[in-house]
C-alpha positions in Angstrom: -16.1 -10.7 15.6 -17.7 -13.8 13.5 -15.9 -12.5 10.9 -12.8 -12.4 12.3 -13.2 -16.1 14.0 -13.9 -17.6 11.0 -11.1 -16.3 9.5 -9.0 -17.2 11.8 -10.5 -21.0 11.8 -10.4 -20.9 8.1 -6.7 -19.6 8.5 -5.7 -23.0 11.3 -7.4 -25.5 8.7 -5.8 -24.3 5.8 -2.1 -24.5 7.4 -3.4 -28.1 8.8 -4.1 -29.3 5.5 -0.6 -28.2 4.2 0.9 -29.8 6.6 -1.0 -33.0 6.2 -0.6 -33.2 2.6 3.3 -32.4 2.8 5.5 -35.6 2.4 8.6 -33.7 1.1 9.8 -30.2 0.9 12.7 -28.8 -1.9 14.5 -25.9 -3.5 14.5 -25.5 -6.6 15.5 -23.4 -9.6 18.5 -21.8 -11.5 20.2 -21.4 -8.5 20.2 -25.1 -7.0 23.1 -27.1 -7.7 20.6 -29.0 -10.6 19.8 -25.7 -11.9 16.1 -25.4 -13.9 12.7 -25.3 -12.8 12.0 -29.0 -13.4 13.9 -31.0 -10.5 13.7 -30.4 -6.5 16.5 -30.7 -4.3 15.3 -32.7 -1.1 15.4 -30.9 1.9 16.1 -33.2 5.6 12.8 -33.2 7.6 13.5 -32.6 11.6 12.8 -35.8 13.4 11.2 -33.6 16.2 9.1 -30.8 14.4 7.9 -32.2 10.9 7.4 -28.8 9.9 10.8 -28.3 10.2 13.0 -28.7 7.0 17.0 -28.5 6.5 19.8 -28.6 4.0 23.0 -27.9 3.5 24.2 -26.2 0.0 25.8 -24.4 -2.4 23.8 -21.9 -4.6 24.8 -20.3 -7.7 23.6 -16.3 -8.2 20.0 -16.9 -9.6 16.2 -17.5 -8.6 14.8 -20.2 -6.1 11.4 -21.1 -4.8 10.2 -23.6 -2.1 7.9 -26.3 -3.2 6.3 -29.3 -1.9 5.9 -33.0 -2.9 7.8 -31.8 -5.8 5.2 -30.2 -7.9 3.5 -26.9 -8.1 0.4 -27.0 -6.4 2.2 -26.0 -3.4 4.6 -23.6 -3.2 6.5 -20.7 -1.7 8.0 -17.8 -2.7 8.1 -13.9 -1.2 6.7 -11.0 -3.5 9.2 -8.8 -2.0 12.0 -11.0 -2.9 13.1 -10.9 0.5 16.9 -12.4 1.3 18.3 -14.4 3.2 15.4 -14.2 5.8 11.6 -14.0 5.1 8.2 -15.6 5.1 7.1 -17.8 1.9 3.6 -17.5 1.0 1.6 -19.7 -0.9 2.1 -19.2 -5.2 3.8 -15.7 -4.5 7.4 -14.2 -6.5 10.6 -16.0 -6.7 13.5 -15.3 -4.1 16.9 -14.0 -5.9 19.6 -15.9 -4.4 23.6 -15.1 -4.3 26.6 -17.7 -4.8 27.4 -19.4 -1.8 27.7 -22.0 0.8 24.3 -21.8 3.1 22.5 -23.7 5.4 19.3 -23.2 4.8 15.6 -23.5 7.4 12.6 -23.9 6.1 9.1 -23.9 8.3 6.2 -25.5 5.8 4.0 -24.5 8.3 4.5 -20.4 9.0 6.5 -20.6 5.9 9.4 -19.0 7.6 12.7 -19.5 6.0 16.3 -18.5 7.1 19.8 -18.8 4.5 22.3 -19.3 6.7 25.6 -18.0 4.9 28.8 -17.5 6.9 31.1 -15.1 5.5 34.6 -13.3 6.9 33.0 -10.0 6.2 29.9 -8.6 7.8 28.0 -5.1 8.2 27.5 -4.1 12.2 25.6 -1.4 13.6 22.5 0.1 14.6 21.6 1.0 11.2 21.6 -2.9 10.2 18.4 -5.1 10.9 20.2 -6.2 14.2 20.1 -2.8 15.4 23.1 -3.1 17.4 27.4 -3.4 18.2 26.7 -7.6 18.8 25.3 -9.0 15.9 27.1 -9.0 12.0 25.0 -8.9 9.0 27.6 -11.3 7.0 27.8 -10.0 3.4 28.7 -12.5 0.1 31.7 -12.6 -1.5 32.3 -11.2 -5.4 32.8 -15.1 -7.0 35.0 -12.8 -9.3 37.4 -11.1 -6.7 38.1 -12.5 -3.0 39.1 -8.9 -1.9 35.3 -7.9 -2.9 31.9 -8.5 -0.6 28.3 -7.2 -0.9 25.3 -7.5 0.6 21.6 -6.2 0.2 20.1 -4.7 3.0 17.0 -2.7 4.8 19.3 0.1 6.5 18.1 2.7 9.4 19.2 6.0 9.1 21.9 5.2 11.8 25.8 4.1 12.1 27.4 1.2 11.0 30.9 -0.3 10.2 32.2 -2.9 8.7 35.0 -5.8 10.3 35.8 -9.4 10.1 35.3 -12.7 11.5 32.5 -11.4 13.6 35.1 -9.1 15.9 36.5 -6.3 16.6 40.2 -7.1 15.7 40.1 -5.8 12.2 37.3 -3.1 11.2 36.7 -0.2 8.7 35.1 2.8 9.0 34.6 6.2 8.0 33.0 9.5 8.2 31.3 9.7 4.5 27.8 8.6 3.3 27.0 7.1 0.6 30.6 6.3 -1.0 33.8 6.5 0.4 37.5 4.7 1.7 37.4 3.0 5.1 40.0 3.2 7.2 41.7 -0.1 8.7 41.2 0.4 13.0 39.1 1.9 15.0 38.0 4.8 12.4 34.5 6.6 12.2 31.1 5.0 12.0 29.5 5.5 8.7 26.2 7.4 9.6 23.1 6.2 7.1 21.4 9.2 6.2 18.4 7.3 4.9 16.3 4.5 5.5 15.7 2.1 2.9 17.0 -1.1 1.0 20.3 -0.8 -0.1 23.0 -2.9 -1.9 26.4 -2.1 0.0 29.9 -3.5 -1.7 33.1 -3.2 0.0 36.8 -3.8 -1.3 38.7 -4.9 1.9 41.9 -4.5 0.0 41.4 -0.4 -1.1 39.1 0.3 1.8 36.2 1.4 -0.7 32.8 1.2 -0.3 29.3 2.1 -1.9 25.9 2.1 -0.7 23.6 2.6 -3.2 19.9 2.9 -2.5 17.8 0.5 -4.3 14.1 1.6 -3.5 13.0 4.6 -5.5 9.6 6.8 -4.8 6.7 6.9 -6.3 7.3 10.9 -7.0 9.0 13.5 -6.6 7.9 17.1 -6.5 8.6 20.6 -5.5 6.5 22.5 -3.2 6.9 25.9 -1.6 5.7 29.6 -2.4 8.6 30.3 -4.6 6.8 27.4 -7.0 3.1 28.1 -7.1 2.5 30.8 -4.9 1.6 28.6 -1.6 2.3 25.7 0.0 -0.6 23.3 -0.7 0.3 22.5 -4.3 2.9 20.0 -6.1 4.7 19.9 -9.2 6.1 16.7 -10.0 9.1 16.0 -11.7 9.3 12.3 -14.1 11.5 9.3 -13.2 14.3 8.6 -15.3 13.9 5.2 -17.3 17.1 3.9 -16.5 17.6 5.5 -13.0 15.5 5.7 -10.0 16.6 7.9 -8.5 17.1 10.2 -11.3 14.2 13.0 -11.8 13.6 16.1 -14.1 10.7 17.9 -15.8 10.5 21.7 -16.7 9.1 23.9 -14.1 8.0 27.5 -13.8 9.2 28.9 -10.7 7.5 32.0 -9.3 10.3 33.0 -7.0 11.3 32.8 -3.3 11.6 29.6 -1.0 10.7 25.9 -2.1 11.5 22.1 -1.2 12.0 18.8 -2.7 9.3 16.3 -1.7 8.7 12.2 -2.3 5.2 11.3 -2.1 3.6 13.6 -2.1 4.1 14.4 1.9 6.4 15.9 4.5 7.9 12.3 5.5 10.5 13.1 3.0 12.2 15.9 1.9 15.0 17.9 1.1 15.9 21.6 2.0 18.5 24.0 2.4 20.9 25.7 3.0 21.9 25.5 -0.9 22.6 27.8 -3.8 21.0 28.7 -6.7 20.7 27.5 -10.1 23.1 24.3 -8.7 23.6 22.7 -5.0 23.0 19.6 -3.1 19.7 19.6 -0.7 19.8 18.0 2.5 17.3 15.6 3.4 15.4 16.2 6.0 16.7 19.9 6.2 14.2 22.4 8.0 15.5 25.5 6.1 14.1 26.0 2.7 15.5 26.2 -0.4 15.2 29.8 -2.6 14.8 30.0 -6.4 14.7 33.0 -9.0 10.9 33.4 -10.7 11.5 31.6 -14.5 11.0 28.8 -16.9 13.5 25.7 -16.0 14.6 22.6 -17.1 15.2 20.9 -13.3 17.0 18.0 -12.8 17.0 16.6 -9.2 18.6 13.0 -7.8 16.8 12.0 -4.8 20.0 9.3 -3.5 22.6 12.5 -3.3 20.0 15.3 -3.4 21.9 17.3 -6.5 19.8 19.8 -8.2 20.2 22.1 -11.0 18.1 24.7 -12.8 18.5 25.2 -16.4 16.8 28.5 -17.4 14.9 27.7 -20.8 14.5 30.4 -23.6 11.4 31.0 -24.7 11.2 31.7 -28.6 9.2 33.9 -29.9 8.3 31.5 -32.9 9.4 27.6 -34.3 8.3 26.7 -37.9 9.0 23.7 -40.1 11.6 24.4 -43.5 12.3 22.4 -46.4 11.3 21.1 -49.4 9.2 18.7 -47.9 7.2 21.6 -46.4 4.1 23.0 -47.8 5.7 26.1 -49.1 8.1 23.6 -50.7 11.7 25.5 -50.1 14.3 26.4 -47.4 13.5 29.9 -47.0 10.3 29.9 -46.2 9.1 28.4 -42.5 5.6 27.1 -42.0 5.2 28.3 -38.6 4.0 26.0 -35.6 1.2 26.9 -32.7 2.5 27.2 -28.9 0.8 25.2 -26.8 -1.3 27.5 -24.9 0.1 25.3 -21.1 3.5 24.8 -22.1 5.3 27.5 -24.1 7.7 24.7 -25.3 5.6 22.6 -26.9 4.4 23.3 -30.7 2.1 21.5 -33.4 1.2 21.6 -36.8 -1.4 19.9 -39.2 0.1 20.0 -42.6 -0.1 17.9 -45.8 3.5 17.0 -46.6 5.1 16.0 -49.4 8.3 13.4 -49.9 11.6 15.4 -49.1 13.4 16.9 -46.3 12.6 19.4 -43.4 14.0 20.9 -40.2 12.5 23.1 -37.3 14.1 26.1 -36.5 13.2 29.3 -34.0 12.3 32.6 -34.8 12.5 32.3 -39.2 16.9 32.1 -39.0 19.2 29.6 -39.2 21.3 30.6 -35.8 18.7 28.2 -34.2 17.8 24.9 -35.7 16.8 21.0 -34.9 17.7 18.1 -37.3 17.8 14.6 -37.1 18.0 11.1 -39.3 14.8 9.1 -38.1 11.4 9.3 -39.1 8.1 9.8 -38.2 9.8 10.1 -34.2 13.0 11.4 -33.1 15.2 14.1 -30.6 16.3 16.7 -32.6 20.0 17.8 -32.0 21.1 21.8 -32.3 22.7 22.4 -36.1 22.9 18.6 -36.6 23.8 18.2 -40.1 20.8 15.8 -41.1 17.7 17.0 -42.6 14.5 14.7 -41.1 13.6 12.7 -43.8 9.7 12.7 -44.6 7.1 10.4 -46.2 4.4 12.3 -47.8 1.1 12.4 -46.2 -0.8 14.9 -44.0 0.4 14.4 -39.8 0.4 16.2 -36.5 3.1 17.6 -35.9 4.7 17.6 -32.3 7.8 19.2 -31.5 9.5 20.1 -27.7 11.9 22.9 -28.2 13.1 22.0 -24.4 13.9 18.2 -25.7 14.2 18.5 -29.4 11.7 15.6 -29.6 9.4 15.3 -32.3 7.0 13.5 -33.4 5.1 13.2 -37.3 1.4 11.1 -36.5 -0.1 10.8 -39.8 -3.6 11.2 -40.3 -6.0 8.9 -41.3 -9.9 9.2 -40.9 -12.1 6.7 -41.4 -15.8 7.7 -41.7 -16.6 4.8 -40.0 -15.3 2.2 -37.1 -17.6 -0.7 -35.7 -17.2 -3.4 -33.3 -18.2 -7.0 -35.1 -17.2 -10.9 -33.6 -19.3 -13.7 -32.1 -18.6 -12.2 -28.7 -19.9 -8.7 -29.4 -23.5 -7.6 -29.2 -24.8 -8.2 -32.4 -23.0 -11.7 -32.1 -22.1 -12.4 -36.1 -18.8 -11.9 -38.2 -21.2 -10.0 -40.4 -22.7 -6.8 -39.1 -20.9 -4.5 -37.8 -21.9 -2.3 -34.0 -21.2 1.1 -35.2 -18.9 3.2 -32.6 -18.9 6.8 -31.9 -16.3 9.0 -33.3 -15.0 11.5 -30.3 -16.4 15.3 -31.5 -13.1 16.0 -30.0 -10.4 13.7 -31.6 -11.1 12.5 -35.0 -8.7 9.3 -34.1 -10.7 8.1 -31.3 -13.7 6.2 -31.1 -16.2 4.9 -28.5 -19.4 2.7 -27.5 -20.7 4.3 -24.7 -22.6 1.0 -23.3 -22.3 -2.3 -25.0 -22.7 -6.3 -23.8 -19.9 -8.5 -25.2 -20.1 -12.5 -24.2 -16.8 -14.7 -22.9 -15.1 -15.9 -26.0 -14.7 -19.8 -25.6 -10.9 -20.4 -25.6 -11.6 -23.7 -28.1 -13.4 -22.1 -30.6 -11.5 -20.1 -33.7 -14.5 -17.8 -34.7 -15.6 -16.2 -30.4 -14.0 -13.1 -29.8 -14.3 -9.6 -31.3 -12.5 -7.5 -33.1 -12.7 -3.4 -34.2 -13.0 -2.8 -38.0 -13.1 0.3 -40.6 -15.7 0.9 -43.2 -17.6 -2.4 -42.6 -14.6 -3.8 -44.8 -11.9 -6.2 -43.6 -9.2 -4.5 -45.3 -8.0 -2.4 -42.2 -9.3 -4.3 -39.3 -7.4 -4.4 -36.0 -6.7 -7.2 -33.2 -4.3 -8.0 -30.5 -0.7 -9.7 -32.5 -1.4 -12.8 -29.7 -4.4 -14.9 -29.5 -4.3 -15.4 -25.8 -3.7 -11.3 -25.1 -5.4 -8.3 -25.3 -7.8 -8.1 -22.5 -9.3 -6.2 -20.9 -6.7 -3.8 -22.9 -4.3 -4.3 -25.4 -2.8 -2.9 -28.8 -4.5 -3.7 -32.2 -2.4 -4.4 -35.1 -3.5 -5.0 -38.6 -4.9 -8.0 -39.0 -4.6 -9.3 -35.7 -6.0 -12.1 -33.6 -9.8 -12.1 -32.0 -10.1 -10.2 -28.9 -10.4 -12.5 -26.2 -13.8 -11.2 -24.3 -14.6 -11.7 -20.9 -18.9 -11.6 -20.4 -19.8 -7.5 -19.2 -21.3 -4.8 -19.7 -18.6 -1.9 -20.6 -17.9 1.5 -22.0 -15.4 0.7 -25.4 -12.6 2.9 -27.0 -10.2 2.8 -29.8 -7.7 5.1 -30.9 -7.8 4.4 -34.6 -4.1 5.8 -35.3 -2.4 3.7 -32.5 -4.7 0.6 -32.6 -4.9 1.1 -28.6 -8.2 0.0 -27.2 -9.8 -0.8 -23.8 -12.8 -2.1 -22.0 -14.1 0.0 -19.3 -16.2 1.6 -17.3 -19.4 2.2 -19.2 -19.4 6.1 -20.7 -21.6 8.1 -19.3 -20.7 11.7 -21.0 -17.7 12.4 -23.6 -15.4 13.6 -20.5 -15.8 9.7 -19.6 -13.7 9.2 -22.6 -10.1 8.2 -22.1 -7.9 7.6 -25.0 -5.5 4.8 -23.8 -2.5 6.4 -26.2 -2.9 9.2 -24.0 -1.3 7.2 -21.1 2.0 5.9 -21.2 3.8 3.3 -19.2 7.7 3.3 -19.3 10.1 1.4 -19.6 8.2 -1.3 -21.3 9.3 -4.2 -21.6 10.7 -3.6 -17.6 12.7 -5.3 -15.4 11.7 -4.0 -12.1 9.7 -0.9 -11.8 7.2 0.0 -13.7 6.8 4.0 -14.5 3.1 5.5 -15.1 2.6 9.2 -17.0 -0.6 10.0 -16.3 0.0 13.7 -16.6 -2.9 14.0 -19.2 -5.8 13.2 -17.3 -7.0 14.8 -14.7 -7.3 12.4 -11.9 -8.0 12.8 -8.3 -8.5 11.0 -4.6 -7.5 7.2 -4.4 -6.4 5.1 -7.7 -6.8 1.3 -7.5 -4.0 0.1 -9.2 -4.5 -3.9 -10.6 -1.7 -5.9 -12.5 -3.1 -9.2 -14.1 -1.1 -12.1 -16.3 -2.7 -12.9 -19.4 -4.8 -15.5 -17.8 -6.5 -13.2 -16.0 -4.7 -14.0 -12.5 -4.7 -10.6 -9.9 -0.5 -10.4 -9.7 -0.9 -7.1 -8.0 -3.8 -5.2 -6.5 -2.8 -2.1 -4.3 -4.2 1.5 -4.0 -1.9 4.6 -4.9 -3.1 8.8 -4.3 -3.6 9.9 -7.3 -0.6 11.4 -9.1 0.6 12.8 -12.8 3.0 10.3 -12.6 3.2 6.9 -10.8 5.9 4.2 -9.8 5.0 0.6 -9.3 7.6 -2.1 -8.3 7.1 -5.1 -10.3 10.2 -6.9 -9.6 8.3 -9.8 -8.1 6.4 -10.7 -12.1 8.1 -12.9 -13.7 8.9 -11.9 -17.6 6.1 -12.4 -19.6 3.0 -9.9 -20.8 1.0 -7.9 -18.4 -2.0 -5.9 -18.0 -2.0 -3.3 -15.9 -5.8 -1.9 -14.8 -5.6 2.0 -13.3 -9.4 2.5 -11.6 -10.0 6.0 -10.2 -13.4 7.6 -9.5 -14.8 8.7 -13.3 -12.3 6.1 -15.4 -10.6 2.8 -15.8 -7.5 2.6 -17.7 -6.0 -0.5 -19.1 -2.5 -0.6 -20.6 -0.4 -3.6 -22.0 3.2 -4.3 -20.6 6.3 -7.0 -20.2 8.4 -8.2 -18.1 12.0 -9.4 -19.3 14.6 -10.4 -16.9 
């Protein structure tokens, strides 16, 4: 209760100090009338309630903040980017703003702010954030075609029209979700099947409308005796990079009845009745959907609930050919191990030598994978390019589902140390020796270790990992100012800039991926960072996380931080192979994102570009 009082004291002080210190309030950025991030437009103070501010304007499509006294020690923006209505918070996101005339309210005090934007068109229904037949949602007009309006919206799973001028003279509806032609009258309410964000466009000329869902999940899995043999386990599907709602993965499939799940729980899914290999669940659906036993390449969209199964063949062996093989000729394959978890995954260690090769199945020619690109590409079926090899010994990685590939070269150092000003033995001299993993020749480790904060004014602080006690191969972070807690060494890089701690230390000496952790208290502490991938990168708006190789369990605390070591996201996530973060709010610029579960922490590097 103490607790809670002060709070709330601390809570009325703080919002009295705002508003003492606030002599003016303005918009500003690229879409005010001015246009940039370096000029306010005034907003009118109320005469009655100070805390009350007003304008009248036109925006152009772009971002907008609300700031004070016309600098940047006090501002307001809205993480969740929410429009036209919302609450500003102190330093948070920027607001995206559409072209148009508004009127806009603005509360410095509760930071409560309203864009007022009167249009012909409007959305009305329970489904819209009225929730009923009175009140219009008013949708913008496309700057590009008077016929076209859109809006984005938080939707119910309920019905909802569209008509003009705020009555009922002229209206559309229809009887078809998501897409569809509205009809002119007194037609069918279009029933929302789900509740989220969408952005809805309707043509009032051809009658055609869209609403396309905008927030994704953070997985999507199937479930269900015919999967695993119960009902208690998930198998998750990946996010596509460029779609949201898109999902696949390849899954053995025991036989008998199954769902779709998001999240990992029965708030959302998708059943039957549906056919088999290809159908369209229905969300929400008690029945269950049934599936043949088999290996299959799924592919599942979780905004229209289309499936389909792709039976994989299995082949009975893959080999590399060529003249860049060790054998040396095209008649010959070197053949590949199966991976003993996924029958469609194959590697080879082989010392290679300048030439040409292609994978093919089971020693013939009626099955083969080529491809122009080298040391990574997909593989097409009887593609007339051989893949063009450097010589050198690698691990080999090929997907017969995929056709991707993958030639690592190998390089082992017989020794990797830690050395900077920052680091424990505190000289550019003498090297702290690191560990090499007994299981991974490319990754190394200091189980325990005590680095100092490197002093941003001085050239020699900082650390940085080195090979052979030389500095001919020597790796550090391609920025000055990046690269911790985690980062990505290149060759001759800049100084790793340390933060003062205790911490467990690993390097992957093949990918220059490093991080500073939790200290290692066994070689199952060990986390490569290569081994994690984040996707797409640089991102716009969601962030994608393949955790798939660890095996992680419970609660994940999942931390974003800008380069200046400024918490932009802190928020905790049940633990997943794969994981989907929005961070739409960032703006562009270079990331770290911390991943903190039980036995680990795991620190990758990403952007943001808008």
């Amino acid at each position: 209760m103490i607790i809670r009082i002060l709070n709330l004291v601390w809570i009325c002080l703080f919002a009295m100090s705002i508003q003492a210190q606030v002599t003016s309030v303005g918009i500003i950025g690229p879409a005010t009338p001015i246009g940039d991030w370096d000029t306010d437009v005034d907003m009118v103070q109320d005469a009655v309630d100070t805390s009350i501010w007003t304008l009248q304007v036109t925006l152009n499509d772009g971002e907008i903040k609300f700031r004070a006294n016309d600098g940047w020690d006090v501002n307001w923006g809205n993480n969740d980017g929410d429009f036209p209505n919302g609450v500003g918070l102190q330093g948070e996101g920027n607001l995206t703003a559409f072209a148009g005339d508004y009127f806009i309210t603005f509360n410095h005090t509760t930071g409560e702010y309203t864009f007022d934007y009167d249009s012909d068109i409007g959305l009305i229904g329970p489904a819209t954030p009225s929730g009923d037949w009175d009140t219009d949602w008013d949708m913008y007009k496309d700057q590009t075609d008077p016929n076209k309006f859109f809006t984005i919206v938080d939707l119910s799973a309920d019905a909802c029209k569209f008509r003009k001028d705020d009555g009922w003279d002229v209206n559309w509806g229809a009887n078809t979700f998501p897409s569809g032609t509205a009809v002119l009258g007194n037609g069918d309410n279009i029933t929302v099947a789900l509740a989220t964000k969408y952005r809805v466009d309707f043509d009032t000329l051809t009658g055609v409308y869209n609403f396309e869902a905008l927030v994704g999940y953070d997985s999507i899995s199937l479930i269900g005796a015919g999967v695993t043999g119960d009902w208690d386990t998930d198998v998750y599907l990946k996010v596509n990079d460029n779609d949201i709602n898109a999902w696949s993965g390849v899954v053995t499939m025991s036989g008998g009845e199954y769902k779709f799940r998001a999240n990992s729980a029965w708030a959302t899914s998708w059943g039957g009745p549906a056919e088999f290999p290809a159908d369209t669940a229905t969300i929400g659906s008690q029945d269950n959907l049934v599936a043949d036993a088999g290996d299959y390449f799924v592919n599942f969209n979780s905004e229209t609930g289309i499936y389909s199964f792709e039976e994989i063949e299995e082949y009975g062996s893959i080999g590399i050919i060529g003249d860049a093989s060790p054998i040396g000729d095209w008649d010959t394959d070197v053949d590949m191990v199966q991976d003993a978890t996924d029958p469609h995954m194959w590697t080879l260690r082989a010392i290679l030598s300048d030439g040409d090769l292609k994978f093919r199945a089971n020693d013939d020619w009626g099955v083969n994978w080529g491809g122009p690109d080298f040391p990574g590409g997909t593989g097409e079926l009887g593609s007339a390019f051989n893949i063009p090899i450097t010589g050198g010994e690698y691990d080999i990685t090929f997907n017969s589902i995929t056709g991707d590939y993958f030639f690592k070269e190998v390089i082992v150092y017989d020794f990797i140390g830690l050395i900077g000003m920052s680091g424990p033995n505190a000289d550019w001299e003498t090297d702290f020796a690191m560990t090499q993993d007994p299981n991974d020749e490319q990754v190394w480790f200091i189980p325990e270790a005590t680095v100092t904060t490197k002093d941003p004014d001085a050239d020699d602080q900082g650390v940085k990992f080195r090979a052979d006690m030389d500095w001919a191969v020597n790796w550090g972070p391609a920025n000055a100012d990046e690269g911790w807690p985690s980062g990505i060494g290149v060759q001759n890089g800049a100084n790793i800039p340390t933060v003062e701690g205790t911490y467990g230390i690993t390097l992957n000496s093949f990918t220059g991926e490093y991080m500073f952790g939790d200290v290692i208290t066994t070689t199952e502490d060990i986390v490569d960072p290569s081994s994690i991938t984040v996707f797409p990168n640089p991102t716009a708006d969601r962030l994608q996380i393949d955790l798939s190789s660890l095996d992680l369990s419970g609660t994940l605390q999942v931390v974003v931080v800008d380069m200046a070591g400024k918490t932009m996201i802190n928020t905790n996530k049940a633990a997943n192979s794969f994981l989907s973060l929005d961070v739409s709010m960032l703006q562009s610029g270079h990331y770290a994102i911390q991943i903190v579960g039980d036995n680990h922490i795991i620190g990758k590097r990403f952007s943001v570009a808008k």
